[in-house]
N, C-alpha and C positions, 0 to 999 in steps of 0.2 A: 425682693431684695434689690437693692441700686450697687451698680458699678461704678465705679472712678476711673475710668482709662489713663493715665497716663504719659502722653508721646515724650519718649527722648528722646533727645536727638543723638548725634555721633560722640557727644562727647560727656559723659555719664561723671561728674565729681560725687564728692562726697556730699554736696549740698543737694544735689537730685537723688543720691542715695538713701539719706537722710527721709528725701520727702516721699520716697517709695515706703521706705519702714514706718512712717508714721500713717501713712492714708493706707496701708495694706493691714497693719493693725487695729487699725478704724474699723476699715471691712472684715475685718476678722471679729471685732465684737458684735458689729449689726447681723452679721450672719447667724453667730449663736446668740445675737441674742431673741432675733425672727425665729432659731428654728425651735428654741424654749417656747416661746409663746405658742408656737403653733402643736407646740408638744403637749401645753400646757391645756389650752383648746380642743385636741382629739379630746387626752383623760379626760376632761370634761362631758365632752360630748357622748363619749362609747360609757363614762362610769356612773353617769346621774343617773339615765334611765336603769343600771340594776341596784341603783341605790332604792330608787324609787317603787323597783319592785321589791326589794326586801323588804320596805317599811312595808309596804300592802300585804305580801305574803306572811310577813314575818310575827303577824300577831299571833291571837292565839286561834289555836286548833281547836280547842273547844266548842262544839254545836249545840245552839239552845233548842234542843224538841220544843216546837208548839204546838201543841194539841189543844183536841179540842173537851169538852167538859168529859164527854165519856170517858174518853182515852186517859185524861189525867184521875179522873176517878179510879181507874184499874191502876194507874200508877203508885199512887199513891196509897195502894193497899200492899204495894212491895215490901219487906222485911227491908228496915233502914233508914226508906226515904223521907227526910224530912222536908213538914211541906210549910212555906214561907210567904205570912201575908206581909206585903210591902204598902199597906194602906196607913193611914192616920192613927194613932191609939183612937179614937171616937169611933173611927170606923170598922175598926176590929172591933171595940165593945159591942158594938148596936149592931156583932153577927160574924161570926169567923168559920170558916172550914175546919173540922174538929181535930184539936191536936197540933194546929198551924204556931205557930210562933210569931211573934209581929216585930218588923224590923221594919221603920217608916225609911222609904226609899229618897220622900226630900229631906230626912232629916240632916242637918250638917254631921252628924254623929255613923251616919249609913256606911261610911268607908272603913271607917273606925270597924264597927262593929261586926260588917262581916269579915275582915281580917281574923276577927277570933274563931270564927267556924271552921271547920274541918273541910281541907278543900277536895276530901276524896269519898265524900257522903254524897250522895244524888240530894237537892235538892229540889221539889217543885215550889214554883214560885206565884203567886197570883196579886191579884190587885181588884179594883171596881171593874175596871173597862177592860185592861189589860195593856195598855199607855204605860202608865210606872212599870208595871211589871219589866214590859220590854224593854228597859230601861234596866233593871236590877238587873236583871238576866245576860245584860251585855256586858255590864260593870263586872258582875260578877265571873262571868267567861272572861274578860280582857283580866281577871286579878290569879286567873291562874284555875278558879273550883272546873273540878273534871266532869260534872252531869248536871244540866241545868233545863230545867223544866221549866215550860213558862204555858200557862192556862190565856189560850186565846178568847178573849171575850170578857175574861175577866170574871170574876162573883157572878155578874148578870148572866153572862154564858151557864152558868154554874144553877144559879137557881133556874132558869130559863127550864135547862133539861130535866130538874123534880129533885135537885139533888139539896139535902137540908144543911142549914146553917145552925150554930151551937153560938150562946150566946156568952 
């Protein structure tokens, strides 16, 4: 903040009166107007960082279980769980986990589609490798579904451990 000193001398008219009102109303806007900016500056400073943690915290709470072939095998014999291949149609035909559903995860149509599912059904979700999956499985946690199952390894995991495919 700058100061304006002033000196009168002894003998103060209206024309130094005058120019005291005008240079003290001067310093009277730079004062508020430094002490806005600087007010302006804290909010800044103390509100972005828990802005920035709400954006981090503030997704969703849903956690995608990865397991591995056994585990999602006993999963998947749960009453309810539906189990979701996110592979290519060609690649569901030529071999699916029995009973799966096929919802192509790069399809432009994937967001669409699982919108219409039931977001309070467990889901397990697979793929070849288990790349797309991990992919479905986030999308599908960030849209809200409450149990998400995601087969680590993929089919290859899956047949790896003896477990058969339905064509």
């Amino acid at each position: 903040m700058q100061f304006v000193v002033i000196h009168v001398a002894r003998q103060p008219g209206q024309d130094v009166d005058n120019i005291l009102r005008k240079h003290w109303h001067h310093l009277l806007k730079i004062s508020v107007a430094s002490a806005a900016t600087k007010m302006k500056k804290v909010l800044a400073f103390v509100i972005s960082p828990l802005l920035i943690l709400l954006v981090a915290c503030g997704g969703s709470s849903v956690k995608v279980n990865n397991l591995d072939a056994n585990a999602f095998a006993s999963d998947i014999k749960n009453h309810g769980v539906v189990v979701l291949d996110v592979r290519t149609a060609g690649e569901f035909a030529s071999g699916h986990i029995e009973n799966a559903i096929n919802i192509d995860v790069e399809s432009s149509e994937f967001d669409a589609q699982i919108a219409k599912l039931d977001k309070k059904v467990e889901y397990a979700v697979y793929c070849h490798s288990g790349r797309r999956s991990g992919i479905a499985t986030e999308k599908m946690a960030k849209s809200g579904f409450e149990k998400v199952t995601n087969l680590n390894g993929g089919i290859q995991a899956w047949q790896a451990a003896g477990f058969p495919l339905v064509a």
